[in-house]
N, C-alpha and C positions, 0 to 999 in steps of 0.2 A: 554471546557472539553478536555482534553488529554487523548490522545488514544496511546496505545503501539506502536504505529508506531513513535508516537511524543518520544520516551523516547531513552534515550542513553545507557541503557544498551539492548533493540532490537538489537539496529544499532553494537554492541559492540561482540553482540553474532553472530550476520550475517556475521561483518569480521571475526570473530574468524573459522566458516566455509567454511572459501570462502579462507581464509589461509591456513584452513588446506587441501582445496582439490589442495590449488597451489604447496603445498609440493609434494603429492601424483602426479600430470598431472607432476608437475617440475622433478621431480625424474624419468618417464618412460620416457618425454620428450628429458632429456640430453643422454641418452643412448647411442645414436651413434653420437653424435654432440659436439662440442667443445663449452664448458659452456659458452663461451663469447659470441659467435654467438648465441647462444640459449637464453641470455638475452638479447640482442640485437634483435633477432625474437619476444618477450614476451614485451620487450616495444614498439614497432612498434605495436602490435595488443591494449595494453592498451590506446597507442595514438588517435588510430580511435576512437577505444570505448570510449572514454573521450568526443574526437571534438562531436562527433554523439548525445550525452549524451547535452552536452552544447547546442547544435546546437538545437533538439527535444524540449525539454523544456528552450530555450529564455534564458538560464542564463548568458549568453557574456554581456558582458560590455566595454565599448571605453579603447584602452590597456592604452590611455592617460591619463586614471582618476586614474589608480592604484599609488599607490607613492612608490618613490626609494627602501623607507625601504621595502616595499614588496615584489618588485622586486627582492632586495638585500638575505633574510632570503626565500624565496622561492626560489633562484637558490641556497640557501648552503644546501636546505633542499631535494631539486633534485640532488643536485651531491653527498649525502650522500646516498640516495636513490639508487642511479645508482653504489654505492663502495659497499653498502649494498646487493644489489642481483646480483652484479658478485662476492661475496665473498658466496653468500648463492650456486649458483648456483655450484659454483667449489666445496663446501662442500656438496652438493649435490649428485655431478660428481662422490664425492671420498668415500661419508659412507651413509652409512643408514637412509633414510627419518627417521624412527624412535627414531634416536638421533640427527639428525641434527637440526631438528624443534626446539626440546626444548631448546638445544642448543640455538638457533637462538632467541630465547624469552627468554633469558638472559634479552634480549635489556629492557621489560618490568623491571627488576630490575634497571637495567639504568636508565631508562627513571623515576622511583618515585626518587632517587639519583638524578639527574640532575634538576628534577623539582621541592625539595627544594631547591637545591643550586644556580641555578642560574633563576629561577622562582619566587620564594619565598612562594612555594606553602608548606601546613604543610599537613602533616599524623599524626594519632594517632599510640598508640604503636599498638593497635593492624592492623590495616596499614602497619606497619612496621615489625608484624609479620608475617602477611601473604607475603610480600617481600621473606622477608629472606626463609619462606617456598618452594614460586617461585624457589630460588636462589638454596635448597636443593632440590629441587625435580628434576630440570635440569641434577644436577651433578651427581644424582642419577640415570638418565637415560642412562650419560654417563656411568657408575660405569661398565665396565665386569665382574668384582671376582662372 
């Protein structure tokens, strides 16, 4: 039997919180510090927490068993990762938690775009309408008039 722990949209809504309190700490964080250094401090601490995490509960595995391709699409998914919050972080630096975020969850409109086309994964229309909603609602937040 499955328990809401087992299910993906818990875990969906957990990061959804846990993102948005990194906006809020990221935002008072960069204040007096230069945004590179400050995501450079913020993955240093995500690193321990990760090893500590693995470490605690057994989940390491010989690096020898993983194969190249993984190797491969996991360091372009880390150096995207690492472009992605020195770009969050400098937009950060410079506007408003409150339009930067949504901003920033564009990526979500990407990511259904990118995941039929080069995934080959399908959306229904209405899938596709709540996208484009995403997509309005962002630009919406940017909107000053």
């Amino acid at each position: 039997m499955r328990t809401w722990v087992d299910s993906w949209p818990f875990w969906a809504l957990l990061s959804a919180s846990f993102a948005a309190l990194t906006a809020i700490f990221a935002k008072i964080g960069v204040e007096n510090i230069n945004s590179d250094l400050a995501t450079l401090l913020r993955t240093a601490v995500i690193a321990t927490f990760l090893a500590a995490i693995v470490a605690v509960t057994r989940q390491y595995q010989p690096l020898a068993s993983i194969s190249a391709r993984t190797y491969a699409f996991l360091t372009l998914s880390g150096l995207a990762t690492g472009a992605s919050w020195l770009c969050y972080f400098r937009a950060l630096k410079l506007g408003d938690a409150a339009r930067v975020a949504p901003v920033d969850k564009l990526s979500i409109v990407l990511v259904a775009v990118f995941g039929v086309a080069f995934l080959g994964e399908r959306l229904t229309p209405a899938n596709w309408l709540g996208i484009v909603l995403i997509g309005c609602g962002a630009l919406l937040v940017v909107y000053k008039g």
